[in-house]
C-alpha distance (Angstrom), angle and dihedral (degrees) to the residues before:
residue distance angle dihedral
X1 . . .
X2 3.17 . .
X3 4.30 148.3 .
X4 3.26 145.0 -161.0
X5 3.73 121.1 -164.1
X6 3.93 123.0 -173.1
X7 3.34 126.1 -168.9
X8 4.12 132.9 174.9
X9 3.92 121.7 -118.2
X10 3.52 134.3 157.1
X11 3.74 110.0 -66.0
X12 3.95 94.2 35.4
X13 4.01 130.1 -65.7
X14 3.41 121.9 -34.0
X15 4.13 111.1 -147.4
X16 3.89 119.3 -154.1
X17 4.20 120.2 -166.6
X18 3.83 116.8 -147.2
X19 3.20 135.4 -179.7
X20 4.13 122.8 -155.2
X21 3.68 120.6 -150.6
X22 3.91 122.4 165.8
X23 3.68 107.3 -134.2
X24 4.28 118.9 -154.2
X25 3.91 106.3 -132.8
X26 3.98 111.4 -152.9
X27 4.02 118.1 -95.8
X28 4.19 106.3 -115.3
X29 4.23 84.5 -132.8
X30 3.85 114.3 99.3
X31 4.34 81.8 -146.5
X32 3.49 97.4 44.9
X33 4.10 99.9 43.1
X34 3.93 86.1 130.7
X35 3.92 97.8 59.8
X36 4.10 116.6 74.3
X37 3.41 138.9 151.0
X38 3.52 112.7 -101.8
X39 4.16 119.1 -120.8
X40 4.18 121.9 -150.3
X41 4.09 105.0 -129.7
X42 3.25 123.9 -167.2
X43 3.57 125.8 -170.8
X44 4.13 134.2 -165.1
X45 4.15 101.5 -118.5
X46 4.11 97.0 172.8
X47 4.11 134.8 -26.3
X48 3.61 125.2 -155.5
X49 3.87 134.6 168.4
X50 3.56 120.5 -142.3
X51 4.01 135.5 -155.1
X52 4.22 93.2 -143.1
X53 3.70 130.2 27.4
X54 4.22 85.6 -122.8
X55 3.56 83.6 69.3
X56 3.35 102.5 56.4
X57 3.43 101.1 42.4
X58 3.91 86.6 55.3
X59 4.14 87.6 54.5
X60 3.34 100.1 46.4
X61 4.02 107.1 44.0
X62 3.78 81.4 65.6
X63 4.23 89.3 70.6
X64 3.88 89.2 46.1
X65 3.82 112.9 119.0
């Protein structure tokens, strides 16, 4: 999945892609190896800043899933 957050700063908006995966982390139990808690990761797919809010918009639909 993926999001796009925009947020204003001095020369226009600056746009920044992410994408959100849970990730399973390993159980410390030799019996139980296939229970973990589950971990939110987010990772940095593309940034971009933009002159007109227009613009951005335009960019970033393209990431939406």
């Amino acid at each position: 999945m993926n999001n796009v957050t925009y947020k204003p700063v001095k020369e226009g908006v600056h746009v920044v892609v992410l994408r959100t995966a849970l990730k399973k982390e390993k159980s410390n139990r030799a019996n139980n190896s296939d229970r973990g808690k589950c971990k939110l990761v987010k990772t940095v797919i593309a940034e971009e800043t933009f002159d007109e809010w227009e613009a951005a918009y335009a960019w970033g639909n393209q990431f939406l899933v």
